[in-house]
C-alpha positions in Angstrom: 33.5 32.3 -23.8 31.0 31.1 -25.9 31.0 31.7 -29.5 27.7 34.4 -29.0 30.0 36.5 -26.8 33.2 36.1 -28.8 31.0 37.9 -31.9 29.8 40.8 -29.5 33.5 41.4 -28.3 34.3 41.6 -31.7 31.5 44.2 -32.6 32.8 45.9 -29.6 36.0 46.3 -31.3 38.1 43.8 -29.6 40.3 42.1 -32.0 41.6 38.7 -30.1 38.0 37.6 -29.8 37.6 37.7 -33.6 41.0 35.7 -33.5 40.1 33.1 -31.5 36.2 33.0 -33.1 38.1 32.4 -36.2 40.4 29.9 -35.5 36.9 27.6 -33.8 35.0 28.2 -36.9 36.7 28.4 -40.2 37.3 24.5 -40.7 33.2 24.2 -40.7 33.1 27.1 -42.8 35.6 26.1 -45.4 34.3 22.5 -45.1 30.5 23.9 -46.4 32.3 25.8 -49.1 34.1 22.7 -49.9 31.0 20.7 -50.6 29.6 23.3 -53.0 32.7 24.4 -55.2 35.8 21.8 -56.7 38.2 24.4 -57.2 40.9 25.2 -54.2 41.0 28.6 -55.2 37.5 29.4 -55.4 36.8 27.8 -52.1 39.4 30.2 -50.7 38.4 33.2 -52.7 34.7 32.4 -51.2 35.9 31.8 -47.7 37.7 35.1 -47.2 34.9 36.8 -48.8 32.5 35.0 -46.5 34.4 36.4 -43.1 34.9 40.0 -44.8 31.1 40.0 -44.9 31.0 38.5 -41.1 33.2 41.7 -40.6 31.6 44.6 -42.6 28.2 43.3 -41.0 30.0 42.4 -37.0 27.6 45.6 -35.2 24.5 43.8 -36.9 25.1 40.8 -34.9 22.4 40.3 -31.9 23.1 37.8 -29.7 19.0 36.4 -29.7 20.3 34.5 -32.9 23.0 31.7 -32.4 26.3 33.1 -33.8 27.0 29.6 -36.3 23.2 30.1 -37.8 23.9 34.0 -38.1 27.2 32.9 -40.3 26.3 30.4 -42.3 23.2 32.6 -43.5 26.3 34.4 -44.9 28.1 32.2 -45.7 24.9 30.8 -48.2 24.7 34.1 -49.3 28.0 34.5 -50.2 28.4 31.0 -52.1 24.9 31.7 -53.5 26.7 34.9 -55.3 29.4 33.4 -56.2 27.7 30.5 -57.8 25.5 33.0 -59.5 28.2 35.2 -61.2 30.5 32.6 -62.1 27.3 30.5 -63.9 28.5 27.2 -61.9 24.7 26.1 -62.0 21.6 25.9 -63.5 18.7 28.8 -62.6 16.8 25.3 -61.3 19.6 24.1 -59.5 20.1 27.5 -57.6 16.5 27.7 -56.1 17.0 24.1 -55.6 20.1 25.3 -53.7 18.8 28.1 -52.0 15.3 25.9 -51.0 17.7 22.9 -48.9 20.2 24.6 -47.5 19.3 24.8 -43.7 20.4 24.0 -40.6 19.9 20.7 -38.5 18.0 22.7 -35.7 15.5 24.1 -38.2 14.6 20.5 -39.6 14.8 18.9 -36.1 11.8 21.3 -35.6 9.7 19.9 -38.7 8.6 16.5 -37.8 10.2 13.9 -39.6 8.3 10.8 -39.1 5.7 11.8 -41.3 8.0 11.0 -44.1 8.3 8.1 -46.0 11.3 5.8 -44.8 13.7 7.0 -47.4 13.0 10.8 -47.6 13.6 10.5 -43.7 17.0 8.4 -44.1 17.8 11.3 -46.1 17.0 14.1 -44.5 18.8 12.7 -41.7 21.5 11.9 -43.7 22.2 15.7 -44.8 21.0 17.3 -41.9 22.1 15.7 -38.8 25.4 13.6 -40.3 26.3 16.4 -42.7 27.1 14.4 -45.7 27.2 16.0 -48.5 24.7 15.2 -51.8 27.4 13.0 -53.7 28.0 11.0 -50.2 23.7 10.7 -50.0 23.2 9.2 -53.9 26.2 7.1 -53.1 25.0 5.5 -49.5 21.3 5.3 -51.2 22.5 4.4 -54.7 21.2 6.9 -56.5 21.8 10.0 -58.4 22.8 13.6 -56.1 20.1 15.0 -58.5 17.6 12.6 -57.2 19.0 13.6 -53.8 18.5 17.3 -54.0 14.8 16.4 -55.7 14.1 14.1 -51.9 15.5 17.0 -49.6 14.0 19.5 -51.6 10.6 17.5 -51.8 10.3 16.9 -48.3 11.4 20.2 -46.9 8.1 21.6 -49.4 6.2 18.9 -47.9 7.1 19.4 -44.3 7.0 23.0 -44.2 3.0 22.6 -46.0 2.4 20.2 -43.2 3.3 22.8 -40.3 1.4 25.1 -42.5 4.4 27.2 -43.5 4.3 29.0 -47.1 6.5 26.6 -49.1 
């Protein structure tokens, strides 16, 4: 079963799907918190609150929408809240945050070669090899801020040229 009709089981009521929909997912999940927050127990306390959402919100789930996008919309939702209350980061730092987090298959739909060489090594970077910000600055020897600045940057620039509201 795929992981579309494992969530629609689960909205149906049928608990083993949500078991076994679980036990695919929750490394990817906890691996996204992990890049976001140090602290074991936050990551946790985030995690669980991120699948208590998935739960409380399971009969909202349509199946036009690819179940891992659908989650991780939560999932930025809940870290976004978390990082919020707990002041973690800057006002700046959270649009920044809230402006870069996307998928790989929203920015494989932008076109990338009308970015300069390093924006592009980037975005690829994040996006399609899923390093995290820290693993970017270190690979293009430069700061993560400078990172977030690039992806940021170029996702504004990318979505103008498409002619998307930034």
């Amino acid at each position: 079963m795929t992981n579309e009709e494992l969530m629609l089981a689960y909205a149906r009521g049928d608990e083993s799907s949500f078991e076994l929909l679980f036990d695919r997912i929750k490394h990817r999940v906890y691996g996204y918190v992990a890049k976001n927050l140090s602290k074991a127990s936050e990551r946790e306390d985030v995690c669980q609150n991120i699948f208590l959402k998935l739960h409380q919100n399971k009969e909202r789930y349509s199946s036009k929408y690819p179940f891992e996008a659908w989650l991780f919309v939560i999932a930025r939702s809940v870290l976004y809240d978390h990082l919020r209350k707990n002041k973690k980061v800057s006002f700046e730092e959270l649009n920044d945050f809230m402006a870069i987090e996307i998928n790989s298959d929203q920015v494989e739909a932008l076109n990338l070669e009308s970015l300069n060489e390093k924006a592009k090594k980037v975005m690829e970077l994040r996006y399609f090899e899923e390093k995290s910000f820290e693993e970017i600055a270190d690979l293009i020897n430069t700061s993560s801020t400078n990172i977030r600045q690039i992806i940021s940057r170029s996702l504004k620039f990318l979505r103008h040229y498409r002619g998307e509201n930034p």
